[in-house]
C-alpha positions as CSV (number, residue, x, y, z in Angstrom):
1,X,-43.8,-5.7,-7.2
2,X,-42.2,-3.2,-9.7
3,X,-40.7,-1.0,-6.6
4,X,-39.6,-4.2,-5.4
5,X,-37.1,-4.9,-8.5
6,X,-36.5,-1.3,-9.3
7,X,-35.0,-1.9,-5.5
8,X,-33.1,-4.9,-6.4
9,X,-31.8,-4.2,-9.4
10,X,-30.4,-0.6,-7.9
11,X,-29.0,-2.8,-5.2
12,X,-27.6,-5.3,-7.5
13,X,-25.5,-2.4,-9.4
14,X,-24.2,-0.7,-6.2
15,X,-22.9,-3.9,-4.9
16,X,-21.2,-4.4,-8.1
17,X,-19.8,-0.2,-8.5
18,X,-18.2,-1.2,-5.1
19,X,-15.6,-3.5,-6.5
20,X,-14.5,-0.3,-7.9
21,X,-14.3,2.0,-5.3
22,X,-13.1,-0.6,-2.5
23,X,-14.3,2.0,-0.1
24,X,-17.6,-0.1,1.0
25,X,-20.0,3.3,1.2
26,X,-21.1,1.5,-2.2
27,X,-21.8,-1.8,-0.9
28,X,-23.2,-0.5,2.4
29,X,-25.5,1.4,0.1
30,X,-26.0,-1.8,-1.7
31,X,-27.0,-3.5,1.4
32,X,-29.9,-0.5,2.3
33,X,-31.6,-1.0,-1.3
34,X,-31.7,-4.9,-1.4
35,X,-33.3,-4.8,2.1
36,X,-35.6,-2.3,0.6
37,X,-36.3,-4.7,-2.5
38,X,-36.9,-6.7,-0.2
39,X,-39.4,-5.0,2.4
40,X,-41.0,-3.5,-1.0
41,X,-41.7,-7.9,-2.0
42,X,-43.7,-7.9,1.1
43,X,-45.4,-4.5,2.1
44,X,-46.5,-2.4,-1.5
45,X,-45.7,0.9,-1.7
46,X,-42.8,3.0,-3.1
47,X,-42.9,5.5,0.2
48,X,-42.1,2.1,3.0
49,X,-39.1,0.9,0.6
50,X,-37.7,3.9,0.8
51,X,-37.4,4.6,4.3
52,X,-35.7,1.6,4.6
53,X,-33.4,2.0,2.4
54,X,-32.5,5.2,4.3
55,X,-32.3,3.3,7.7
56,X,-31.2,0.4,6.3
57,X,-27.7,2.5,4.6
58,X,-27.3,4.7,7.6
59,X,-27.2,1.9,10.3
60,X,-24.6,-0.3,7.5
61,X,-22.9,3.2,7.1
62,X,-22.2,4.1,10.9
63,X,-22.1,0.6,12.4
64,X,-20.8,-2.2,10.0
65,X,-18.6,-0.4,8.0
66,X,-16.4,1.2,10.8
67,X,-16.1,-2.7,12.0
68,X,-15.3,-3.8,8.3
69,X,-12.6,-1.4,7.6
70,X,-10.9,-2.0,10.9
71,X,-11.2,-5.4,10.8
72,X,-9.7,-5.5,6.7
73,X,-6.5,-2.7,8.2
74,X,-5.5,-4.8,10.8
75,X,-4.9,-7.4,8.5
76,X,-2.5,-5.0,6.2
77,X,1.3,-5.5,6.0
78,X,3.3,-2.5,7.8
79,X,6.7,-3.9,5.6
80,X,8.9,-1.9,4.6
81,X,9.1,-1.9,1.0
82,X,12.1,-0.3,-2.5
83,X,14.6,1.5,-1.1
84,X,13.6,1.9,2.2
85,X,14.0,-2.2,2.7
86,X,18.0,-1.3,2.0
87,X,18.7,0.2,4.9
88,X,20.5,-1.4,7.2
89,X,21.1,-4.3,4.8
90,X,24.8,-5.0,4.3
91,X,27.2,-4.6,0.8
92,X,30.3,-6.3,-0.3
93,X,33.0,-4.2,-2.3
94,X,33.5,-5.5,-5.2
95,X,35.8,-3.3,-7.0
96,X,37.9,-0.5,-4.7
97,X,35.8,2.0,-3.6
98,X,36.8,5.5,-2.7
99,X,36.4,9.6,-3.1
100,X,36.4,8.9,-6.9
101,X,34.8,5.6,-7.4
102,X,34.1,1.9,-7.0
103,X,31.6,-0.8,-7.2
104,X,29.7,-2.3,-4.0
105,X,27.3,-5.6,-4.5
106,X,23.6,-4.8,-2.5
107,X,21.6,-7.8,-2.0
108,X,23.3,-9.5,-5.5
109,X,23.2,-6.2,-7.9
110,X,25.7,-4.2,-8.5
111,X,26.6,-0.5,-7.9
112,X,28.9,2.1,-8.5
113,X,30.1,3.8,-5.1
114,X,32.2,6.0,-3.8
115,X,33.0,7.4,-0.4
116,X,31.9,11.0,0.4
117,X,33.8,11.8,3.3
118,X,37.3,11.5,0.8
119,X,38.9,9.6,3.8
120,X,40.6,6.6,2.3
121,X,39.8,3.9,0.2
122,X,37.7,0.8,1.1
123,X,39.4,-2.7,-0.1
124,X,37.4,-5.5,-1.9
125,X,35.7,-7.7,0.1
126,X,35.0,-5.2,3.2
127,X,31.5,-5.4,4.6
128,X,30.2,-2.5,4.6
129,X,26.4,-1.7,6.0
130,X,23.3,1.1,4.3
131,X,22.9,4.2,6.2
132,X,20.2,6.6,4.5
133,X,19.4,6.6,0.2
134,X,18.9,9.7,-0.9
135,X,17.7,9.1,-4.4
136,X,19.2,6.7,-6.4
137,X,22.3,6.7,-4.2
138,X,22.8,4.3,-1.6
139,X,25.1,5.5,1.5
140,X,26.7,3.0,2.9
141,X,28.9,2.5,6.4
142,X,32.4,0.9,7.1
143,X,34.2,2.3,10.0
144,X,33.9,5.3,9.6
145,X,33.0,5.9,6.2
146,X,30.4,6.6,3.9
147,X,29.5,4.9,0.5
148,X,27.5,6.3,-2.6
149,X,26.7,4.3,-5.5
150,X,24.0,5.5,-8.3
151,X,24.7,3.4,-11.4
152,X,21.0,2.2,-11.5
153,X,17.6,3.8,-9.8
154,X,15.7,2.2,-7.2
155,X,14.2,-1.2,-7.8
């Protein structure tokens, strides 16, 4: 009886260390020492709970938790996510940008820009669409220009 809640108990904590980890080697381990505790209720002997233990955490190990932690990815969210969501998104000038400066709205915030290839200026109002961000900038497309702006860092 005393293997039996030395078993559970060890179980009982495992389980609990998991939520911690989030890796399930814990629970699966977990799993192995409460079906010991509970083999060790019904057969005595320290020696028979803890080969099942052992059998019981390798089969969990090898066989459920390869299911479980395919089963839990395939359920994740491949979005994009900060800066990289901005690409391809489209700006407004606000504020005429060009070699020297200028201001672009993305997605209702506001940035300084400018345009790096020095080739004219880009009017108020002009659509123009996000490229690459390198950094803080954000390079931006119209025609055949390209727009910087780094007045804040990434969101």
């Amino acid at each position: 009886m005393t293997a039996a809640v030395i078993w559970l108990i060890i179980g009982g904590l495992l389980v609990v260390a998991e939520v911690l980890s989030g890796e399930f080697v814990l629970l699966m381990l977990g799993g192995g020492a409460l079906a010991a505790g509970a083999v060790s209720l019904l057969v005595a002997g320290p020696l028979v709970g803890g080969v099942v233990f052992a059998v019981v955490s390798v089969l969990l190990l090898f066989a459920v938790r390869p299911a479980l932690r395919r089963r839990l990815d395939r359920g994740t969210d491949p979005a994009v996510m900060h800066h990289q969501a901005l690409l391809g998104s489209t700006a407004i000038v606000v504020a005429r940008v060009d070699e020297h400066g200028g201001r672009v709205k993305i997605g209702g915030d506001l940035w300084s820009a400018r345009t790096s290839d020095g080739h004219g200026a880009i009017e108020p109002g002009a659509r123009v669409t996000v490229l690459s961000i390198s950094g803080a900038p954000r390079w931006s497309s119209h025609r055949t220009e390209y727009l910087t702006g780094s007045e804040r860092g990434l969101p």
